[in-house]
C-alpha positions, 0 to 999 in steps of 0.5 A: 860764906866763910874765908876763902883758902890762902892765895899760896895753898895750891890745890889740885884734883884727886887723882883717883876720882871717877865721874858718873849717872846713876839714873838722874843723879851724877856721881863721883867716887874716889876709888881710894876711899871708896866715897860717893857722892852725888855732885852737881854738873858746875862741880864738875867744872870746877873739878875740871879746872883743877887738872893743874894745880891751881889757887882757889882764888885763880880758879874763881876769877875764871868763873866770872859769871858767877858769885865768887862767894858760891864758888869759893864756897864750892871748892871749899866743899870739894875739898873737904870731900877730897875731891880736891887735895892740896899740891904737896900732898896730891904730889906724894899720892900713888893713884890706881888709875896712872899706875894702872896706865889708865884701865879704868874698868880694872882700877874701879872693879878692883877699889869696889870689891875689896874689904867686902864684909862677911857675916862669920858667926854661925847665927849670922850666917845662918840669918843672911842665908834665910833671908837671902837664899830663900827668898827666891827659887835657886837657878838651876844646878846645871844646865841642859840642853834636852833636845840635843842629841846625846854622846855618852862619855866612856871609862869609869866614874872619876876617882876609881882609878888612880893615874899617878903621883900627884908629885910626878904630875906636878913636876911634869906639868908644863904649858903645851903649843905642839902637838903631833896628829895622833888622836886623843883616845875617847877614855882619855877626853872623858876622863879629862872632862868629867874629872874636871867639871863632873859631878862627884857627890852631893853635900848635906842638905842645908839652908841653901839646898843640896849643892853638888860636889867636884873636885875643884873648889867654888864659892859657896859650892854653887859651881857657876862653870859650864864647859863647852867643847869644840872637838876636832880630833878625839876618836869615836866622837863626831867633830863638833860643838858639845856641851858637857851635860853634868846632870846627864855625864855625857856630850849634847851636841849642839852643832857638827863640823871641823871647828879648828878655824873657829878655835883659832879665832876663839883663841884671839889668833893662835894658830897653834890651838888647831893642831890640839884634838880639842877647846873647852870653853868655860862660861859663867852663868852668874845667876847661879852665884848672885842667888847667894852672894849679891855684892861686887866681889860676887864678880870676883869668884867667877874667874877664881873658880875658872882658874881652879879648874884650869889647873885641874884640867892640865894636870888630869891631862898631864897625868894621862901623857896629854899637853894641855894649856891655858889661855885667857885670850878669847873673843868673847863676842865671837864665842857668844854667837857660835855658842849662843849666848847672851853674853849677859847671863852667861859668859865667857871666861877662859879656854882650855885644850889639849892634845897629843904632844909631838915628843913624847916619851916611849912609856906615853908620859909627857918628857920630864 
């Protein structure tokens, strides 16, 4: 059976070891590594009892009822897995999960996406869009609901006017919590919500199909981002709940009603989100970005493209004199049922809103 590690070589768990079934197998990864591998449920003891550090012989002499050959052989086993590593060295190892004060989901979420390898030539990629993308129809591009009752948007396509410097917008940009009672006007929100999730163009037909253009960037230009609006205080538009139609520019109403309480409790509590003039819910519907990209960081890219057309939602409000914020406090449950979603294939991801600010500046612009 081999000889046994040395009485004085203690040896200690790996720290960053997740354990888990996959079907009928039981599984464990060392999220530093990247390794998995399938384990039998007396491993797991045996892991178990090296949460100290401990010798290998201590620990089979706890194991009486079993050959101590077999289980020394199974520590030896573990540790060449590096499952089990010695004292000295485990002591010097900066582990995900302690630093990231046990948030497991986080720390394994983060180990499986990193490092993904991409095709990059043009005939690599070409091949893995052939044998990917079409294998199976594209989700739909955007979604609708064709039975709502529709509330076109006002103003002009996007682009055809322009607000202000970009450099004056940046500067003036700032998160918004106070807002005065004035409406929103109706140009304004549209300008607002078309400028930041409305089609602006199509691209070149490829082996993906043709794929829309905005003016925020996404992964693989599939735009997995729908945006649902809870209005409150913007004028010419009945309060309610909306999905903004990209296929269609213009608001399907899906429910109607003051929905200020249900944006506070959206918004995890904040009280302050009440007295904006309106919330926009950005949900994934993921399939659209699994069709192309089936790996972990597939997950990734979804809360990138939010944060993209966050930024361009507060600065196309900064720009028209309105505050707007960002905030990633929701309730996610909540949200599905006043929405009605699965929570599964579509999601949500972040809140946006704006309103009139309580200050503003005689020329309408937000105060530099």
């Amino acid at each position: 059976m081999g000889s046994e590690p040395a009485d004085s070589e203690r040896l200690v768990r790996n720290p960053d070891l997740l354990i888990g079934w996959s079907g009928r197998e039981l599984l464990v990864e060392d999220l530093a590594s990247g390794d998995r591998t399938a384990v039998s449920v007396d491993s797991v003891r045996l892991l178990d009892r090296f949460g100290r550090p401990k010798s290998p012989a201590a620990v089979a002499d706890a194991f009486a009822d079993y050959d101590r050959a077999s289980v020394l052989a199974g520590i030896r086993k573990l540790r060449r897995l590096r499952f089990l590593l010695p004292e000295s060295q485990a002591r010097g190892r900066l582990s995900r999960i302690r630093t990231w004060k046990d948030n497991l989901a986080s720390a394994a979420y983060h180990a499986a996406s990193r490092n993904i390898r991409f095709a990059t030539s043009p005939g690599a990629i070409d091949r893995f869009l052939a044998d990917r993308v079409t294998a199976e129809s594209p989700p739909p591009r955007f979604k609708r609901y064709r039975g709502a009752a529709r509330q076109p948007l006002s103003g002009r396509p996007f682009g055809e006017q322009a607000r202000a410097t970009l450099d004056g917008v940046l500067a003036r940009r700032r998160t918004v919590r106070d807002f005065s009672r004035d409406p929103v006007s109706r140009e304004d929100f549209s300008e607002i919500v078309r400028g930041t999730w409305g089609r602006t163009g199509w691209g070149a037909p490829g082996v993906a199909g043709r794929l829309p253009r905005k003016t925020s960037p996404s992964a693989g230009s599939l735009h997995p981002i729908e945006c649902y609006v809870l209005i409150w205080n913007v004028v010419g538009i009945r309060p309610g709940l909306y999905h903004y139609d990209v296929a269609g520019d213009g608001l399907a109403r899906l429910s109607s009603g003051n929905l200020r309480d249900e944006a506070v409790r959206a918004a995890s509590g904040q009280r302050w989100v009440r007295r904006a003039a309106f919330l926009c819910v950005m949900t994934a519907v993921f399939d659209r970005t699994l069709w192309k990209y089936g790996s972990e960081g597939a997950y990734r890219v979804l809360w990138l493209d939010a944060g993209h057309l966050g930024q361009t939602f507060c600065l196309l409000a900064t720009s028209r004199g309105l505050g707007a914020f960002t905030t990633a406090a929701i309730q996610d449950t909540f949200l599905e049922k006043l929405i009605g979603l699965d929570g599964i294939r579509e999601f949500p991801l972040y809140l946006c809103g704006a309103g009139v600010p309580a200050k503003r500046s005689p020329t309408g612009s937000l105060p530099r």
